[in-house]
Jmol script that loads the backbone (N, CA, C; Angstrom):
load data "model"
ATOM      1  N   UNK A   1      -3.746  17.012  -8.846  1.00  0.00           N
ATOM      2  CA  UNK A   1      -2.459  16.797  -8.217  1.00  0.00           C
ATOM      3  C   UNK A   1      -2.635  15.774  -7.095  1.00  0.00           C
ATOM      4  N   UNK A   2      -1.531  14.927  -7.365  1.00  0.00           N
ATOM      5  CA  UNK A   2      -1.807  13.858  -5.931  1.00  0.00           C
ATOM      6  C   UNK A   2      -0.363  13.828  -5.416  1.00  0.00           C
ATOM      7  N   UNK A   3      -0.303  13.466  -3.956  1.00  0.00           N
ATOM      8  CA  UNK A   3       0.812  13.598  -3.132  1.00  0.00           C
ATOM      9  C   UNK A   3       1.219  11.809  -2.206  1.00  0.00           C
ATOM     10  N   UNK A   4       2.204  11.790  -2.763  1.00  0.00           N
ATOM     11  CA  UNK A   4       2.449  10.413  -2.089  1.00  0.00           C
ATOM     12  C   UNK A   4       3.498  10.832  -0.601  1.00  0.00           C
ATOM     13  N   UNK A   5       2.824   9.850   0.368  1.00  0.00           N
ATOM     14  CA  UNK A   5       3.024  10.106   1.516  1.00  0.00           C
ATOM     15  C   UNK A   5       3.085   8.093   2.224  1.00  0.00           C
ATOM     16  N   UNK A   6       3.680   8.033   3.481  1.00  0.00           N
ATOM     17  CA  UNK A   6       3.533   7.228   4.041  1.00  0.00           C
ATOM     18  C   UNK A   6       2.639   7.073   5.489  1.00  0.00           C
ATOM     19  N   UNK A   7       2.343   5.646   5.498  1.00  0.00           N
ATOM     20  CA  UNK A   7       1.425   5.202   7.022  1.00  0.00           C
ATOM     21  C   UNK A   7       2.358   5.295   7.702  1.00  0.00           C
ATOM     22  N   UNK A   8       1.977   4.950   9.299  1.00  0.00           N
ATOM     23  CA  UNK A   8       2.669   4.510  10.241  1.00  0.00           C
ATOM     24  C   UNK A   8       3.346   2.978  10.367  1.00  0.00           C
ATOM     25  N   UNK A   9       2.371   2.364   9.538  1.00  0.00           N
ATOM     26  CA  UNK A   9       2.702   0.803   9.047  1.00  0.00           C
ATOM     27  C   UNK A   9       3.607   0.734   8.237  1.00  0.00           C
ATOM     28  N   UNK A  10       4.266   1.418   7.450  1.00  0.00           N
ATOM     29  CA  UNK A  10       5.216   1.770   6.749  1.00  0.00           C
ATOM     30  C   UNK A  10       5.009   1.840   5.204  1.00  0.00           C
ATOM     31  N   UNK A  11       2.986   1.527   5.124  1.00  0.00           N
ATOM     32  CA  UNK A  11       3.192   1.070   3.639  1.00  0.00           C
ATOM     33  C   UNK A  11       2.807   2.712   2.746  1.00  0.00           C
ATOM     34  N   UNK A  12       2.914   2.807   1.433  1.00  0.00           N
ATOM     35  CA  UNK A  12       2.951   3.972   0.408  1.00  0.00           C
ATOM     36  C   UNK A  12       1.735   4.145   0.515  1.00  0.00           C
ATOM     37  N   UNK A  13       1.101   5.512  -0.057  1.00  0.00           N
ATOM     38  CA  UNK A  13      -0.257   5.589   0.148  1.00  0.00           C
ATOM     39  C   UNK A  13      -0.033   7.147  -0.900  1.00  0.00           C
ATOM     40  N   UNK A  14      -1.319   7.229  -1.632  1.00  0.00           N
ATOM     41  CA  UNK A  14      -1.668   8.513  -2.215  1.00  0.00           C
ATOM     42  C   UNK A  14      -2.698   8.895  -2.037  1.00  0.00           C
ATOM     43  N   UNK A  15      -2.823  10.337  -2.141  1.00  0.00           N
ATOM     44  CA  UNK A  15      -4.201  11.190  -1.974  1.00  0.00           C
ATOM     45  C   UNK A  15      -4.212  12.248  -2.572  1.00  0.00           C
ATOM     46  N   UNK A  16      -5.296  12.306  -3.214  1.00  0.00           N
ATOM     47  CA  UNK A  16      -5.687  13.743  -3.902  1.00  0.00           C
ATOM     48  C   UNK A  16      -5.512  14.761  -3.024  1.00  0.00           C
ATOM     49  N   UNK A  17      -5.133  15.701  -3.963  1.00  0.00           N
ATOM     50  CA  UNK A  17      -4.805  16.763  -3.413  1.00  0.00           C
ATOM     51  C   UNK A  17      -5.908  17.648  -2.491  1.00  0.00           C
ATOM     52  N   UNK A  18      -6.348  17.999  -1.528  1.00  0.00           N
ATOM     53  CA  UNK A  18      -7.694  19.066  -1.281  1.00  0.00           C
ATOM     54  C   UNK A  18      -8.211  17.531   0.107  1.00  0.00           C
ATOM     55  N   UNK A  19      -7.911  16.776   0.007  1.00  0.00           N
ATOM     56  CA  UNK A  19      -8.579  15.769   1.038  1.00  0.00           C
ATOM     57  C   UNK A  19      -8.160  15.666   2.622  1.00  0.00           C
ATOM     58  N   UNK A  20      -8.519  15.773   3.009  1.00  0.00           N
ATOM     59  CA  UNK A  20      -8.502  16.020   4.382  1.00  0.00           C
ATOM     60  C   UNK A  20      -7.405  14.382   5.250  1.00  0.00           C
ATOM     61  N   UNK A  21      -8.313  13.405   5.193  1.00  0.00           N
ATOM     62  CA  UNK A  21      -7.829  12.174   5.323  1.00  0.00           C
ATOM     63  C   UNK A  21      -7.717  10.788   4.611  1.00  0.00           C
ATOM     64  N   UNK A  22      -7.089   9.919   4.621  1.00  0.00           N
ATOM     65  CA  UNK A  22      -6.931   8.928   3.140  1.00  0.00           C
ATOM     66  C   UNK A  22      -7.118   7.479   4.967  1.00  0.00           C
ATOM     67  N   UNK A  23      -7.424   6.452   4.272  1.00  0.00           N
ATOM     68  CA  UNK A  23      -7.787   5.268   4.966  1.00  0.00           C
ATOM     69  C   UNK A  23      -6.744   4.471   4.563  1.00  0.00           C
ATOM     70  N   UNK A  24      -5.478   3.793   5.432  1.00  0.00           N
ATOM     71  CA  UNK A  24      -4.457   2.432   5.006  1.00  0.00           C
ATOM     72  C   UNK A  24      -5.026   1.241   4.955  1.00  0.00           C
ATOM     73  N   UNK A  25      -4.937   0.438   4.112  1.00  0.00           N
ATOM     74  CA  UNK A  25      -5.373  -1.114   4.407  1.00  0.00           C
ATOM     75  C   UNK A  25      -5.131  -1.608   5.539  1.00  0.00           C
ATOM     76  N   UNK A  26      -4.449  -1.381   6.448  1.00  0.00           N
ATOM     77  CA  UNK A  26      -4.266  -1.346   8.077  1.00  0.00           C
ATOM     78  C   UNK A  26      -5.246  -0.672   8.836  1.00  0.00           C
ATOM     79  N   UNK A  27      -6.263   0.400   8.694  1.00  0.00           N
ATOM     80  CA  UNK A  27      -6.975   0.407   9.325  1.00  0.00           C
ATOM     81  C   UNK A  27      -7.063   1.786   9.629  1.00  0.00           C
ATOM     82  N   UNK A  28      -6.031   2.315   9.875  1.00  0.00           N
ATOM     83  CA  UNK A  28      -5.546   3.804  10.710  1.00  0.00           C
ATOM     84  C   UNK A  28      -6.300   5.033   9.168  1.00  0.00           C
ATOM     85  N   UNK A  29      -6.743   5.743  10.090  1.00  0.00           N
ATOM     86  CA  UNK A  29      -7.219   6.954   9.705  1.00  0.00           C
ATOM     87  C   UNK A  29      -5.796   7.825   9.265  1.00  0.00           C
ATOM     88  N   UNK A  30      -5.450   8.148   7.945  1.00  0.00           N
ATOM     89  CA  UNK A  30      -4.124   9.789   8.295  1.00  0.00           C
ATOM     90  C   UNK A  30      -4.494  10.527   7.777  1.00  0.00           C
ATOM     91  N   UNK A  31      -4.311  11.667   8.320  1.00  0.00           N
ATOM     92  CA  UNK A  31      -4.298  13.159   8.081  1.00  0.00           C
ATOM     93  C   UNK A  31      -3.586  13.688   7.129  1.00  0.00           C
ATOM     94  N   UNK A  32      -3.736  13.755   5.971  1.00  0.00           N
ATOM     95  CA  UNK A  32      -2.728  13.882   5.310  1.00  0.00           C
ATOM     96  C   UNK A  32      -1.537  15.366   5.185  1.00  0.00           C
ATOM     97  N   UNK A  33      -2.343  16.427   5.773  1.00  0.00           N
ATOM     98  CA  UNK A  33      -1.599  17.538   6.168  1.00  0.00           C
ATOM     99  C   UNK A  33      -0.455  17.208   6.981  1.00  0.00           C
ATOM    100  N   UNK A  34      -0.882  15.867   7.882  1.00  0.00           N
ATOM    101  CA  UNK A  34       0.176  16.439   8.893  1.00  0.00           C
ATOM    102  C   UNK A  34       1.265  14.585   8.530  1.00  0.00           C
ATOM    103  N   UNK A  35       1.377  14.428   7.446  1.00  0.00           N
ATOM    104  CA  UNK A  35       2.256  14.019   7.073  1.00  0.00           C
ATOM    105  C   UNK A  35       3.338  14.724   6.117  1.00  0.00           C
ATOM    106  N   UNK A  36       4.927  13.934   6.021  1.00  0.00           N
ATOM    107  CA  UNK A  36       5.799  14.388   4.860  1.00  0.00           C
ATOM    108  C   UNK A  36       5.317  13.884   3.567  1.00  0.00           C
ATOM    109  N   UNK A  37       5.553  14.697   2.999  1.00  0.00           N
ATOM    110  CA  UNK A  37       4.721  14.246   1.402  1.00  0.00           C
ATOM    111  C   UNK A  37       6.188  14.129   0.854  1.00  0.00           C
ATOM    112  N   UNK A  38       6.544  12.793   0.217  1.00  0.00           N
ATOM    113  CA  UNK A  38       7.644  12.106  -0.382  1.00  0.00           C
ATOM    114  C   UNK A  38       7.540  12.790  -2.330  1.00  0.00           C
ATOM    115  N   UNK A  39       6.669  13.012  -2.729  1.00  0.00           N
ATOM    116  CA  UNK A  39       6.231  13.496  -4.200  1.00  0.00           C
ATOM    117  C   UNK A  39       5.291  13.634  -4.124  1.00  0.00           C
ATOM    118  N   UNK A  40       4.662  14.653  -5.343  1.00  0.00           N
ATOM    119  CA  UNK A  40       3.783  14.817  -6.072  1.00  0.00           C
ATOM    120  C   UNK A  40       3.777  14.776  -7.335  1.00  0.00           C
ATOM    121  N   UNK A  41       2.719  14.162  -8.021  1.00  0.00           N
ATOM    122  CA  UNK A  41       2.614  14.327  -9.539  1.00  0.00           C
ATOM    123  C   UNK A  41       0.876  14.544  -9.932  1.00  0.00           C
ATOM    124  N   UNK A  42       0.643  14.543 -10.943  1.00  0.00           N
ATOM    125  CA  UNK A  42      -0.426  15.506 -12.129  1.00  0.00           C
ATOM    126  C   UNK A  42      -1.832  14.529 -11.551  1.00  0.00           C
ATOM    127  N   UNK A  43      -1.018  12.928 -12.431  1.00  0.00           N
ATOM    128  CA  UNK A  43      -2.467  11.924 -12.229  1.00  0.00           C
ATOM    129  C   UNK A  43      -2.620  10.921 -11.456  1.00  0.00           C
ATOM    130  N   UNK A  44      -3.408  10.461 -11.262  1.00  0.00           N
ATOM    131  CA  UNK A  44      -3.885   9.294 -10.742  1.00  0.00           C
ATOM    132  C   UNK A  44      -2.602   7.593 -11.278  1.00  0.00           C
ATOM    133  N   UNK A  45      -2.510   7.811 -12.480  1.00  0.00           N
ATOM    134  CA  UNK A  45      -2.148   6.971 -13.053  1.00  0.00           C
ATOM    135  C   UNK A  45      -0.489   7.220 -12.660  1.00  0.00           C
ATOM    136  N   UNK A  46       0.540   7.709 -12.559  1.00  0.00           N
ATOM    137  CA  UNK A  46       1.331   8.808 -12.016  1.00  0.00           C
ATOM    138  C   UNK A  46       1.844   8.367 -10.729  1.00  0.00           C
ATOM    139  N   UNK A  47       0.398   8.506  -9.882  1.00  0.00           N
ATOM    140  CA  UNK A  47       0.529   8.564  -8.229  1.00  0.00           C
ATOM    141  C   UNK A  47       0.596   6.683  -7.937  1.00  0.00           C
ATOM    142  N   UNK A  48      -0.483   5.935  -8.846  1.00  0.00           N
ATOM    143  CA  UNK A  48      -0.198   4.768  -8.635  1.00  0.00           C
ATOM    144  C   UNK A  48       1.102   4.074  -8.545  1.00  0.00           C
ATOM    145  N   UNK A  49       1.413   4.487 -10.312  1.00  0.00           N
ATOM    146  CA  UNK A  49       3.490   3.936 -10.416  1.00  0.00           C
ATOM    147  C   UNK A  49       4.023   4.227  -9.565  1.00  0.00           C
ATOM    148  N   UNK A  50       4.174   5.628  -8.992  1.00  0.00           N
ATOM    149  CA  UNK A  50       5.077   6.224  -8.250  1.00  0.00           C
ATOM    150  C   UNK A  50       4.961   5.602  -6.485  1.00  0.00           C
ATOM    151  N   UNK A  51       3.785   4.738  -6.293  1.00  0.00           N
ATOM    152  CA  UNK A  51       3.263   4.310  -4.945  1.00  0.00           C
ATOM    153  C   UNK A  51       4.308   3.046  -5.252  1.00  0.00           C
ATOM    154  N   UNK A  52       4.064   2.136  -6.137  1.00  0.00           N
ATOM    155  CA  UNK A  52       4.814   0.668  -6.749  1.00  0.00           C
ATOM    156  C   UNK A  52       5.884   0.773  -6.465  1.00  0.00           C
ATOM    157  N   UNK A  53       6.447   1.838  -7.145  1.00  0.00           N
ATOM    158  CA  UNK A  53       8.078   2.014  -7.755  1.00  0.00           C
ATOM    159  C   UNK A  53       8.948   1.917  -5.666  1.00  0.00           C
ATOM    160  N   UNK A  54       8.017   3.119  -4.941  1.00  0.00           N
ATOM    161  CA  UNK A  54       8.637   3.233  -3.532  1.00  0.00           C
ATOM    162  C   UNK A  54       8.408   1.846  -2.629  1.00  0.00           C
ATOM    163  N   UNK A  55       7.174   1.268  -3.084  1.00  0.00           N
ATOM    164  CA  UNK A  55       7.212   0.038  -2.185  1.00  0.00           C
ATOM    165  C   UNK A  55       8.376  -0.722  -2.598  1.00  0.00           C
ATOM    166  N   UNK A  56       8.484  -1.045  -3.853  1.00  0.00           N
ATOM    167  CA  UNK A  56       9.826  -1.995  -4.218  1.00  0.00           C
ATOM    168  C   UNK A  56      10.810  -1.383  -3.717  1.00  0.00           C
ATOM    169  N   UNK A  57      11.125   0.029  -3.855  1.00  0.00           N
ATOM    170  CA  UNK A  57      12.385   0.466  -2.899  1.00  0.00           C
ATOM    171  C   UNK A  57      12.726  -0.009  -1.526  1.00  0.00           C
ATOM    172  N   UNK A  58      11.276  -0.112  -0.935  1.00  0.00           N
ATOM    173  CA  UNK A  58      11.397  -0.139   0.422  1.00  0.00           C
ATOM    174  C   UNK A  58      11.361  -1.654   0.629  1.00  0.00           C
ATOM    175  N   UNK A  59      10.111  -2.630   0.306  1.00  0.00           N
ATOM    176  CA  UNK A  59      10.447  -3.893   0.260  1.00  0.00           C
ATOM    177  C   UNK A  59      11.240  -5.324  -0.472  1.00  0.00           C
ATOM    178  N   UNK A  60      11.588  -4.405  -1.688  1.00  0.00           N
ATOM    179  CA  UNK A  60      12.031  -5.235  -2.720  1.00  0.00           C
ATOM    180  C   UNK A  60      10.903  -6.019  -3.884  1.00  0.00           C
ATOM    181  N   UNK A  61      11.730  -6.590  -4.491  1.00  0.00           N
ATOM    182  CA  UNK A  61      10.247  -6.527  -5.926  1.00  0.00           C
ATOM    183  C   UNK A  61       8.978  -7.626  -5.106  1.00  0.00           C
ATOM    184  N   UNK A  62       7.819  -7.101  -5.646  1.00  0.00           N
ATOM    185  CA  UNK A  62       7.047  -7.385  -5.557  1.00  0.00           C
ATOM    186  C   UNK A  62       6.361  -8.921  -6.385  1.00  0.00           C
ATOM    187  N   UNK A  63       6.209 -10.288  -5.629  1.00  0.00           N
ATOM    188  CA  UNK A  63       5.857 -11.189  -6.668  1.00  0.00           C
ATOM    189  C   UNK A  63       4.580 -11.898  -6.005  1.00  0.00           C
ATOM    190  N   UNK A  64       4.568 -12.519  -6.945  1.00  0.00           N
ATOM    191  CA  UNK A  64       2.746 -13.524  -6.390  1.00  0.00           C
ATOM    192  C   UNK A  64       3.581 -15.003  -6.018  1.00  0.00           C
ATOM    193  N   UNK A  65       3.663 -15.945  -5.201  1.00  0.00           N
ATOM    194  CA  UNK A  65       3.170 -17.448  -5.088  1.00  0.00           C
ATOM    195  C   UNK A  65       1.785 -17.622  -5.511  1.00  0.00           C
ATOM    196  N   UNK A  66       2.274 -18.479  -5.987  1.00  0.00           N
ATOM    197  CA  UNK A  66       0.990 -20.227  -5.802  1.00  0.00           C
ATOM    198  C   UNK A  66       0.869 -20.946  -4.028  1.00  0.00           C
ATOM    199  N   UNK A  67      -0.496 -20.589  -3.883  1.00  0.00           N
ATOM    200  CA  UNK A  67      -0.283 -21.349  -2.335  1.00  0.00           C
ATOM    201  C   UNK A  67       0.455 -22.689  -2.364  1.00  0.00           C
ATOM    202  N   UNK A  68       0.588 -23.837  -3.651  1.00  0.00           N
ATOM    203  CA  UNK A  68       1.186 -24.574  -3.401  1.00  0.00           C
ATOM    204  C   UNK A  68       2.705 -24.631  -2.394  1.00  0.00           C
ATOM    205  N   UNK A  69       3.041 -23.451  -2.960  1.00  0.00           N
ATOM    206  CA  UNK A  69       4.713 -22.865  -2.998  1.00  0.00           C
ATOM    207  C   UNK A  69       5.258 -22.325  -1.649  1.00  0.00           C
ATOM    208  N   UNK A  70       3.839 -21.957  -0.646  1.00  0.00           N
ATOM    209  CA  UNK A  70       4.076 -21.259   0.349  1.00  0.00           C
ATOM    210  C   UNK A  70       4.349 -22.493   1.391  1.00  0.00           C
ATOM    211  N   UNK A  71       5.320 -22.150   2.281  1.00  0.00           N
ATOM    212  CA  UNK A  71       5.270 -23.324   3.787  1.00  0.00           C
ATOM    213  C   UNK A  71       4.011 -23.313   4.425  1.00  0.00           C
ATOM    214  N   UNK A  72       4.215 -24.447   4.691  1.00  0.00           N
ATOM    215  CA  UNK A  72       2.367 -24.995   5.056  1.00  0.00           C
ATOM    216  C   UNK A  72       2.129 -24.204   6.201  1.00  0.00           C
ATOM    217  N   UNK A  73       2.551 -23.600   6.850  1.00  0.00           N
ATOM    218  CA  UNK A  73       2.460 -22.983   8.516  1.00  0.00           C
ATOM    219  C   UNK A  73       1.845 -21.428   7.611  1.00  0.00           C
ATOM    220  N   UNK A  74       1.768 -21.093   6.385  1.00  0.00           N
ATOM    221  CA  UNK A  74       1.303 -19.965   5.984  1.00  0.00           C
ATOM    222  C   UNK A  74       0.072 -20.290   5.440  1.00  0.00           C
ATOM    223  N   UNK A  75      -0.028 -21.456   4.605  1.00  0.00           N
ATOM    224  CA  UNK A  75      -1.774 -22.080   4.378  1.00  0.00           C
ATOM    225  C   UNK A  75      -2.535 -22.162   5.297  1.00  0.00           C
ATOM    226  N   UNK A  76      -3.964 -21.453   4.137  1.00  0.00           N
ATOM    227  CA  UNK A  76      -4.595 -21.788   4.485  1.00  0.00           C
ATOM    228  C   UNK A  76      -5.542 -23.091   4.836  1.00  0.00           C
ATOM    229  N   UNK A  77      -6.254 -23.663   5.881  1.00  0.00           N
ATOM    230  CA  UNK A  77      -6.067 -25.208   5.911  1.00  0.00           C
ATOM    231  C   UNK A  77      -8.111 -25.172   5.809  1.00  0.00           C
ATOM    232  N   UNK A  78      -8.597 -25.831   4.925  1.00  0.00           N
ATOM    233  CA  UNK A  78     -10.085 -25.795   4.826  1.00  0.00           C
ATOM    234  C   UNK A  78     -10.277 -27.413   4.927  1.00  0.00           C
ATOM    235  N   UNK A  79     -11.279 -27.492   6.157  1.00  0.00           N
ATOM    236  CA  UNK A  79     -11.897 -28.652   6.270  1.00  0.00           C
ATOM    237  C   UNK A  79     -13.582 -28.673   6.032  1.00  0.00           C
ATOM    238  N   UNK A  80     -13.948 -29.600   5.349  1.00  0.00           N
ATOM    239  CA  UNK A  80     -15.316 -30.003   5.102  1.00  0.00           C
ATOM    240  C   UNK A  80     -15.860 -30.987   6.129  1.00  0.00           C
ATOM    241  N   UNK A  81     -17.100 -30.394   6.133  1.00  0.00           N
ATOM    242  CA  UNK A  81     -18.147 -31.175   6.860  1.00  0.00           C
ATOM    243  C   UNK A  81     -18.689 -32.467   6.694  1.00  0.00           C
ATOM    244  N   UNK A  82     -18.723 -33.929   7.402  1.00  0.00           N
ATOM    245  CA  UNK A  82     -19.070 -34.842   6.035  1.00  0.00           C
ATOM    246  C   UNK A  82     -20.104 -35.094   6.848  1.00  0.00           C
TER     247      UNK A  82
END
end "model"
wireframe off; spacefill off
backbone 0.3
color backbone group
């Protein structure tokens, strides 16, 4: 059984059931007891969709750029040594 819950950063996060604390790509340690648990479901595979499905709720769909595509103030800028 896994339980989807949120960070303080606002992003989705799952954890097996029985675990004490889960790690955000932000950094922060949570407790997962002492969060609201938004669902639970069976698998792994389950807890992933169900993590996807709430981020798009919350941020809207999810897509990739091409760095070409991004405004240059978001590139990354690599200079060589000559």
């Amino acid at each position: 059984m896994y339980s989807i819950f949120r960070c303080d950063c606002g992003r989705v996060l799952y954890g097996k059931e029985g675990v004490a604390t889960r790690k955000c790509p932000c950094g922060k340690s949570i407790k997962v007891k002492d969060r609201r648990i938004f669902k639970k479901v069976e698998t792994a595979e389950e807890a992933s969709q169900a993590v996807r499905e709430m981020q798009e709720e919350i941020y809207g769909e999810v897509s990739f750029k091409k760095a070409s595509k991004l405004p240059k103030s978001r590139r990354f800028q690599i200079t060589t040594k000559e």
